[in-house]
N, C-alpha and C positions, 0 to 999 in steps of 0.2 A: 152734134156734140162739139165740143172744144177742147182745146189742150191747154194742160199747163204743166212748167217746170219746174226743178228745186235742185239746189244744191245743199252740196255736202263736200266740204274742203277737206274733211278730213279723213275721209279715204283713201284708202294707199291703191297706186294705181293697178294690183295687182288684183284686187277687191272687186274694182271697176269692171276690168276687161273679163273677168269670170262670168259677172251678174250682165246683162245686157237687159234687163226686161226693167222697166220704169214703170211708174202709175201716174197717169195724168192727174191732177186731184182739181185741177179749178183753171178757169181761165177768164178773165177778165178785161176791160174795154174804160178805155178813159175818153170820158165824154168834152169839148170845148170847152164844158167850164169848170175840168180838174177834177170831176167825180170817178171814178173809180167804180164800176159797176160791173158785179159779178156773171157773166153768162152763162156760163154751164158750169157745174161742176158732176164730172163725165165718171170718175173712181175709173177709169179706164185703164189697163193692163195692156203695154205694149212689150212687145217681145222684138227688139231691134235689130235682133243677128236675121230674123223675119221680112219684117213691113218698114216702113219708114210713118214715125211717127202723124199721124192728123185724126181731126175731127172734121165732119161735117153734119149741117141741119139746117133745118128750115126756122127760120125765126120763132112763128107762131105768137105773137103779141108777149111773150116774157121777156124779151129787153126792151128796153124801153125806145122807142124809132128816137135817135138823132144822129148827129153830127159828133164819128168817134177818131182821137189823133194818136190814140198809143192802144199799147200790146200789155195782158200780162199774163206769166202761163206760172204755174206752180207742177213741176213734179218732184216725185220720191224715188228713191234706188228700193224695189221690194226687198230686197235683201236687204237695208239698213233703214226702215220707215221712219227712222228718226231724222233721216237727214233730206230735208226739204232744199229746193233750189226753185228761187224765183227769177224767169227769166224776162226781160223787158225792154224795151226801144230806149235809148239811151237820152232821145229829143220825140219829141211829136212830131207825124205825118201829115201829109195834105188830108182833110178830112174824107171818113170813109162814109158815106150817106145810109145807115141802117133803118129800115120801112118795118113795120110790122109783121108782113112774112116775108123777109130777105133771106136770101141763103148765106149763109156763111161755112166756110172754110179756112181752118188753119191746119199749115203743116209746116214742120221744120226736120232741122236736119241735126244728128249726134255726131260726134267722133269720142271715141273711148280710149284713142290711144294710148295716154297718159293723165287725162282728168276726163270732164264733160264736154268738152267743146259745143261750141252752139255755131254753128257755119252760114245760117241760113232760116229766118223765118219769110212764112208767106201767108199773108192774113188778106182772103177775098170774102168780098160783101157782093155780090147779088153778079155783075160784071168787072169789078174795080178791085183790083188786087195792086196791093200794098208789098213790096220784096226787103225786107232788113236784113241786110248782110253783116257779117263778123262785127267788124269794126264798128256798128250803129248798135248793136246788142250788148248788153249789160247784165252780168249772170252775178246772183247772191247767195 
């Protein structure tokens, strides 16, 4: 499985720090030449005061094997399903080699302090993991 993010600017922080439980809804992979291609879409329930959000799985020939340089994850606040937050690499990475049954794993990291913060993604393909920290992340 895979992860994805979403935001919602328009909750007030107090909203936030009640709700901790997100829904992955999709996460996605942009291929060298600019495609965008959906990997999983997980409907997965995290509960964060819990686990730390990730997916994992084994390829199985539904994405397609190439050469992938960005991230995209989409979740929701359960408590407000209207409010999606897409989260994504700011630039492209050195390419990540995805094979037909690659494992992949993504995990990243919340803070709720005062909004979403995103601190931390880490997107591995098979033995090759990719780290995008604060500053290389781009939350919508």
């Amino acid at each position: 499985m895979l992860v994805g993010f979403v935001h919602a600017p328009e909750m007030q922080a107090a909203e936030i720090t009640q709700n901790r439980v997100i829904t992955i809804d999709e996460v996605r992979l942009k291929n060298e030449g600019g495609e965008w291609v959906s990997i999983i879409k997980p409907d997965k329930k995290v509960d964060t005061t819990n686990e730390e959000p990730s997916l994992s799985f084994f390829n199985q020939g539904l994405v397609p094997p190439a050469e992938y340089v960005n991230f995209e994850i989409l979740i929701r606040d359960t408590a407000k399903p209207e409010g999606l937050m897409r989260i994504t690499g700011k630039r492209d990475f050195n390419p990540l080699s995805l094979k037909k049954a690659s494992f992949i794993n993504i995990y990243f990291t919340l803070d709720f302090k005062n909004k979403w913060d995103i601190h931390r993604v880490e997107l591995t393909v098979d033995r090759a993991t990719r780290v995008i920290l604060a500053g290389e992340i781009m939350v919508q």
